[in-house]
C-alpha positions in Angstrom: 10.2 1.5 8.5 6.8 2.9 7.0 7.5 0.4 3.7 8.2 -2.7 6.3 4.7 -1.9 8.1 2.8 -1.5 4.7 4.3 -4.9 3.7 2.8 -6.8 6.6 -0.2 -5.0 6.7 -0.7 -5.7 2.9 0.4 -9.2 3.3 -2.7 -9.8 5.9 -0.6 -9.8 9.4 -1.6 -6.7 10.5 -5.0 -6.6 12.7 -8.5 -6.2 10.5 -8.9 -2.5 11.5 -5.8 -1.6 9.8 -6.1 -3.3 7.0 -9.3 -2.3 5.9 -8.2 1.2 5.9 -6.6 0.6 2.6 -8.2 -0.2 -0.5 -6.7 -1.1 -3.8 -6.6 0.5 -6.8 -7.9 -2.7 -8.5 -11.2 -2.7 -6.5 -11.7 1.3 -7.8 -11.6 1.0 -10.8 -13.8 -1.7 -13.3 -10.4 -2.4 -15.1 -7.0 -2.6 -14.6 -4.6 0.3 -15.8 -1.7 -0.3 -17.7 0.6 0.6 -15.1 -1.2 -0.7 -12.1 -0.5 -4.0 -10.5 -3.2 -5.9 -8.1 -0.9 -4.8 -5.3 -1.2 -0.7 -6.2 -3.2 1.4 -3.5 -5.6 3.7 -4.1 -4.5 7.1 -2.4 -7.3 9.6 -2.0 -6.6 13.2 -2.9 -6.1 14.8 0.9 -8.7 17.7 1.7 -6.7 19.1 4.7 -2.8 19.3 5.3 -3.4 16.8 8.4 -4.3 14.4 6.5 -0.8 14.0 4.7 0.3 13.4 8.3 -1.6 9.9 8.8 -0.6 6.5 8.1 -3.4 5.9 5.4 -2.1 8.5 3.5 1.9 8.4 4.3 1.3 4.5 3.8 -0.7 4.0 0.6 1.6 6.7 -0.7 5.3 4.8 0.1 3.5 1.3 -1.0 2.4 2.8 -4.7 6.2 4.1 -5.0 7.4 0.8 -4.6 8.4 -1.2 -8.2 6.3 -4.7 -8.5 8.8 -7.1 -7.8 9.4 -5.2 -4.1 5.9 -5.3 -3.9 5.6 -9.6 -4.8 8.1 -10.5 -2.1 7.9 -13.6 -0.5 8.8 -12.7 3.1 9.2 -9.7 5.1 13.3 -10.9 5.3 13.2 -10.8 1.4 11.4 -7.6 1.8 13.7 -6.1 3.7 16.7 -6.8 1.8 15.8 -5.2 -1.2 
């Protein structure tokens, strides 16, 4: 369920305020990893236990897990059944 909520919020159908609580690991760093796509999050390292416990975190976590071509589906049906 968490993976189907990051897709629409990634995707730009969620409300502003949630979507700008991600950022992407693109717009961190001044070039591009070998193993990052433009759709990789950037997870901060959490500095209390709580903070595991919250979307951001739980989110941006599940979404980086994901292989590319889960993340470059074209709809949230499409989504879903992979």
């Amino acid at each position: 369920m968490k993976a189907i909520q990051m897709f629409i919020t990634i995707r730009g159908d969620a409300p502003e305020y949630l979507r700008s609580s991600f950022t992407f690991a693109s717009d961190m760093h001044a070039r591009l990893l070998r193993l990052s796509s433009n759709l990789q999050l950037y997870t901060p390292k959490p500095r209390l236990e709580i903070y595991r416990n919250t979307f951001v975190f739980s989110g941006s976590s599940v979404w980086s897990s994901l292989p590319s071509y889960i993340h470059n589906s074209d709809s949230g049906h499409h989504f879903k059944a992979q």
